[in-house]
Structure formats: structure tokens, C-alpha cells
C-alpha positions, 0 to 999 in steps of 0.5 A, spaced: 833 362 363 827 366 360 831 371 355 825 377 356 828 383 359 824 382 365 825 389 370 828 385 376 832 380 372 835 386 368 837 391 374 841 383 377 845 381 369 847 389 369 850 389 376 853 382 375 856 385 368 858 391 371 862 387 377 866 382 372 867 388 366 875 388 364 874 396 364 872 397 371 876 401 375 881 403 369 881 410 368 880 412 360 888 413 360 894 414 364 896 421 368 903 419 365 901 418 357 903 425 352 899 425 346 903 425 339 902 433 338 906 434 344 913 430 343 918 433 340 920 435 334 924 429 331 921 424 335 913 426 331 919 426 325 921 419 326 913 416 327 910 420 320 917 416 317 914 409 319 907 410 318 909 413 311 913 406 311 907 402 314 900 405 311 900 400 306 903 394 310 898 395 317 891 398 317 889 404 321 887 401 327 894 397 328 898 404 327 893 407 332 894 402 337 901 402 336 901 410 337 898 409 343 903 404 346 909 410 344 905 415 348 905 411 353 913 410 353 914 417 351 910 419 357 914 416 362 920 418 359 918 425 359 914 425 366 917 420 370 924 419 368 925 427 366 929 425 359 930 430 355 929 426 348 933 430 343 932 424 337 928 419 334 934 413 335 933 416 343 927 411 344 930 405 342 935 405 346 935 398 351 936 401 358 930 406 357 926 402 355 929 396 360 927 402 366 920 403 363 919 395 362 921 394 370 918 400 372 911 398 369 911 391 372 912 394 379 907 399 378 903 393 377 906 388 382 908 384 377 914 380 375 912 383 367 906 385 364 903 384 358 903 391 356 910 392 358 913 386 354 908 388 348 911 395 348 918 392 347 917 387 342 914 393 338 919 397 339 924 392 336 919 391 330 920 399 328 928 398 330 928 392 325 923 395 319 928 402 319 934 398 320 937 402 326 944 400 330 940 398 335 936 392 332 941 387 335 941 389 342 933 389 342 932 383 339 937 381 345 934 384 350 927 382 348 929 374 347 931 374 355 925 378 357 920 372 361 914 370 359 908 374 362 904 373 367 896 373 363 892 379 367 885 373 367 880 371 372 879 365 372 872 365 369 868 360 366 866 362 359 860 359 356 860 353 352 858 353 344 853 349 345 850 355 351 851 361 347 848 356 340 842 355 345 841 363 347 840 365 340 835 360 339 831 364 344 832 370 342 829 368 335 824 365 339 824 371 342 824 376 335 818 372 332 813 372 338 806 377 335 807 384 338 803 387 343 797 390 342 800 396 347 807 397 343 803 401 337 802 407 342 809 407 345 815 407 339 815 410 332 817 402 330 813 398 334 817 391 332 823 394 331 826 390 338 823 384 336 828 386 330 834 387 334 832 381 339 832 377 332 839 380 329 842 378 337 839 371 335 843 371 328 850 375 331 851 369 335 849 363 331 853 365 326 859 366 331 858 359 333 859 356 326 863 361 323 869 365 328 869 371 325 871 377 329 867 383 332 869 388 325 867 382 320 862 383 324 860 389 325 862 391 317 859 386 314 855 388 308 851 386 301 853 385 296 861 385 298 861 381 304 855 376 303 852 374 296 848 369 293 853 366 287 850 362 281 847 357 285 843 360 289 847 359 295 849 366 300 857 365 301 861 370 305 868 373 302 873 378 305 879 380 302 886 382 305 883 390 307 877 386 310 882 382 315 887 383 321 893 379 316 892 382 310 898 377 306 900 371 307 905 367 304 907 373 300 899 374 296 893 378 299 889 374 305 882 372 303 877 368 308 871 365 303 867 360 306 858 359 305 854 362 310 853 356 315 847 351 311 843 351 317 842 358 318 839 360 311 832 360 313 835 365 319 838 369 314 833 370 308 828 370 314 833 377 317 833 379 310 826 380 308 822 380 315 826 384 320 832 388 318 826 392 313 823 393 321 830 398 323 831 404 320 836 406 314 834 400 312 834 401 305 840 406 304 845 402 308 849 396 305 850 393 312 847 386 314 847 389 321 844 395 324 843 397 331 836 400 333 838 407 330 839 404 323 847 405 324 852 400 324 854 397 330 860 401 333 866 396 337 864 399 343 856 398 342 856 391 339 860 389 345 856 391 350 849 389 346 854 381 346 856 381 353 849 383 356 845 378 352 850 372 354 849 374 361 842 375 361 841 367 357 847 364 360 850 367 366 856 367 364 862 373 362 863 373 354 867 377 350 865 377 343 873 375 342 873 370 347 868 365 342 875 364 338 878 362 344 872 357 346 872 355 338 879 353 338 878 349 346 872 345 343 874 344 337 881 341 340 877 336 344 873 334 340 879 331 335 879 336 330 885 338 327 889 344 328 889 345 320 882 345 320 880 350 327 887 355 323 882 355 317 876 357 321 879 362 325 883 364 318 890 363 322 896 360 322 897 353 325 903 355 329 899 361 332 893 357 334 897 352 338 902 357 341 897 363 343 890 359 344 891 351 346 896 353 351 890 356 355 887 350 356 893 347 359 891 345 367 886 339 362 893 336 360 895 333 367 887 330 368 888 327 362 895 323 363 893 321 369 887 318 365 891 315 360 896 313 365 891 309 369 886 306 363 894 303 361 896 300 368 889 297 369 890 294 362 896 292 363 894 288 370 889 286 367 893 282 363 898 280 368 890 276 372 890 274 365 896 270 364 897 267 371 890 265 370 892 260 363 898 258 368 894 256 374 
């Protein structure tokens, strides 16, 4: 599929993008959910208490998404079940939160969402970092609650080998002459062939290396990409650059070499068409979007799903390239040891949380094997009688 913007075949990708977008119908955030400001006194006590205890431990995004799971929890306890929370231990009792899981799920037509059981298993993660009575009962409660049902539709996701071809296009794309009429309409008349470019770059690189949107978005020279002594561009993220910052006891890091077969690309980005983009000169970051800023998660995402499906047709998230990165990999015989470092993840992670995805391939594949042993087998027996006779 061509990848210029054509007018017509735009309008059709951003409707097709529009209808699949995870975000369509969902409202900004429940009429139930009460803001930190409003709890009561003890309660926004006993949460200044834990991230005081977890600032140095979790980065501000985590402590921001957990805050907004227990406005959520203390929303409904104030607004729907008409609780009057006098202490901070109030929130960890396990019929409360018991109510809020069952009720959720009923909300939802669910036997239990995925929302409900995360709130609970982050509610036992605080009990156990403060050491509250009520560790034991949770760590219960959560052991008995059922595997979630994942809120999927069943998609098609592009293949490596889909989204490696759209990047090609849009490097094609971005090195295309200019045209003569775009002088008089832009103050940067090469700056979209630069993002066309950039597009092309972004996806590659997920390609080969599946790093995640933030890396992404903040990668920046000469921190996160260099050139050591031989010349050769090598990528580095430390533990504040990570979603884990320690493992095994010592700081996180995730140093492999920029992808061999994209250097030309890089060095041709670096000099060519990144000096196209404003701020160019006064910003460290290797990605900019079309006003010289760097990309926000929401804009980056958007800018993603909406090349994907103009190049392919298909939904892609730019989270989902680890899930298509570990399946790929998988059935190709790569090891999990190798797809884990990839991913800078565990072993343990990659198999309970991204093979299991892929598990309706596993009953075609036995009956495969099933049917290849058996025909050799009789193909044996034939064999055998054959001598005889």
C-alpha cells in the first residue's frame, strides 16, 4: 500500500482507527473516582507515608498510576457504599475491598476484571511494604481470586516482517525531492519528509530492538546513544531509564549496539533530516515531533497507530511490538533467555505473561506432531510386513 497521505485513503485509515481505538466510548474518568485533595485527613496521611517509603523504589508514573487505582477504590467507598473512612488500615480490610472487586465486575458483566484484581493485588503490595495486620488475610483473599478474563478483541496484529516493510516506505518516502509548491506553503518545506523519515526510523529500530514507548520518546544524545571508540553508535539505559530499576539487588541496565543494519539510516537521520525539525540544535533528543518537541506518550502513540494502519491495515500499538517481538521469536526457536534480554525482562515474566497469548497455536501444533508421529509409525508397520512377506 502506497504510504502517501492521499486525502481519500486518510479520511478511511482515521475511521478504521477511530472504530478499533481502545479509547472509544471511555470516558475521561468515573463519575464515582474522588481526587486525593478530598479523602480524608488520615487516609491522604497514610499515602504521603508510602510514597515517602516508595520514591526512591518506584518512578513517578508507577506512584501516579497506583494513586489513581485508590481514588478509584476510595471513590466507591465514599460515593457508592456510603463508608465513612476514619483510618488509613480501613482500606485494607478484605470485605471492603472484596465488595469493590465484586461490584466492579458486575458493573462490567464480568466474572473479574482485570482492573478489580490489579487494585487488590496492589492493595496487598502496600499492607506488605507497611507490615499492617491485615498482610495475611489479603495475601489469602488474593490467592483465591480467579484468573481475569483479558478485555481483547480478537485482532489481527501486523507481523515484523509488515511493519519492517512500512518503515521502508516511509524512508522511501522522506527521501523523495521536494516539491516545487511547498516552498510557498510552510515555513519548513522539508520538515514532513523529515517526519516521514523519523516514522520510518521509529519502526525499524522497534523491530530489532523492542524497546519501549518512554525509551523511545526520551532517547537523547549523548546518554542514550553514542559512538564508543571504535566508532560504533551503542545504546545505554540505566535503572532511572527503566521500568525495573534493580534486579537481582544491583541497578538495571540495557546496553545493546544501535541495530548494524540501520546505521546508514541513523547517521543519515542525524545529518540530513532531523536538522530539518526545529529546536534541533538546542534539544538533546534524537526524536522530535513537528514543532521541535519531544513526543508526548499520547502523541507518539497516535503518530504510530495511525502509520501502522495507513501501511498496513491493521490496529498496532506501539506496546503490542513486545507481544508480536516474544511470539515471532517463539516460533522461530529462539530461546526465552535471549527474547528475556531483548525485552530486558525476566525469563519467568516472558513465559507466564507473553507465551501464554499465544496459546490457541498449541492445540494445531500437537495435532501436527500427533499425526507426522503416527504416519511414521505406520509407515514403519508397511515397512516391517513388507520384509515378512
Amino acid at each position: 500500500m502506497d504510504i502517501r497521505p492521499r486525502w481519500a485513503g486518510t479520511v478511511v485509515a482515521m475511521q478504521q482507527l477511530r472504530d478499533v481505538s481502545p479509547f472509544r466510548g471511555r470516558r475521561k474518568a468515573p463519575p464515582y473516582q474522588l481526587p486525593l485533595a478530598k479523602w480524608p485527613k488520615p487516609l491522604q496521611r497514610g499515602w504521603q507515608a508510602y510514597t515517602q517509603q516508595v520514591s526512591f523504589r518506584l518512578r513517578l508514573r508507577t506512584i501516579t498510576g497506583n494513586l489513581g487505582m485508590f481514588e478509584l477504590y476510595v471513590g466507591f467507598l465514599q460515593h457508592i457504599e456510603h463508608r465513612r473512612l476514619q483510618a488509613w488500615e480501613d482500606l485494607f480490610a478484605v470485605e471492603p475491598l472484596d465488595t469493590f472487586v465484586r461490584w466492579h465486575a458486575a458493573y462490567h458483566g464480568r466474572r473479574i476484571t482485570e482492573l478489580g484484581a490489579h487494585i487488590a493485588r496492589r492493595v496487598l503490595a502496600i499492607a506488605r511494604l507497611q507490615e499492617l495486620p491485615q498482610t495475611e488475610a489479603l495475601k489469602r483473599y488474593c490467592r483465591q481470586l480467579p484468573q481475569p478474563e483479558p478485555i481483547q478483541d480478537q485482532r489481527q496484529l501486523p507481523t515484523l516482517a509488515e511493519l519492517d516493510a512500512t518503515g521502508d516506505q516511509l524512508l522511501a518516502h522522506g527521501r523523495q525531492p521536494l516539491r516545487p509548491w511547498w516552498h510557498r506553503t510552510t515555513s519548513y518545506p522539508r520538515m514532513h519528509h523529515a517526519l516521514k523519515f523519523e516514522r520510518g526510523l521509529i519502526l525499524k529500530l522497534m523491530v530489532r530492538i523492542p524497546l519501549r514507548s518512554r525509551n523511545i520518546r526520551e532517547l537523547s544524545r549523548p546518554k542514550h546513544l553514542y559512538q564508543d571508540q571504535t566508532n560504533t553508535w551503542q545504546l545505554a539505559f540505566n535503572s532511572e531509564d527503566l521500568k525495573i530499576a534493580r534486579r537481582h539487588g544491583k541497578p538495571n541496565t540495557f546496553t545493546p549496539p544501535w541495530p548494524p543494519d540501520l546505521v546508514h539510516q541513523l547517521e543519515e537521520w542525524l545529518t540530513i533530516y532531523r536538522p530539518l525539525l526545529p529546536n534541533h540544535q538546542t534539544l538533546p533528543h534524537v526524536f522530535l515531533n513537528r514543532y521541535g518537541r519531544p513526543y508526548q506518550q499520547s502523541d507518539l502513540c497516535k503518530t504510530i497507530q495511525y502509520t501502522v494502519m495507513l501501511g498496513t491495515g491493521k490496529r498496532f500499538h506501539p506496546h503490542d511490538i513486545r507481544t508480536i517481538y516474544v511470539t515471532e521469536m517463539a516460533e522461530h526457536g529462539v530461546p526465552v533467555e535471549t527474547v528475556a534480554y531483548m525485552l530486558n525482562d525476566d525469563p519467568r515474566t516472558v513465559h507466564s505473561k507473553y507465551l501464554r497469548l499465544r496459546g490457541q497455536n498449541h492445540y494445531p501444533k500437537a495435532q501436527a506432531m500427533i499425526q507426522e508421529i503416527l504416519q511414521k509409525a505406520h509407515s514403519a508397520q508397511v515397512g516391517s510386513r513388507e520384509l515378512k512377506a
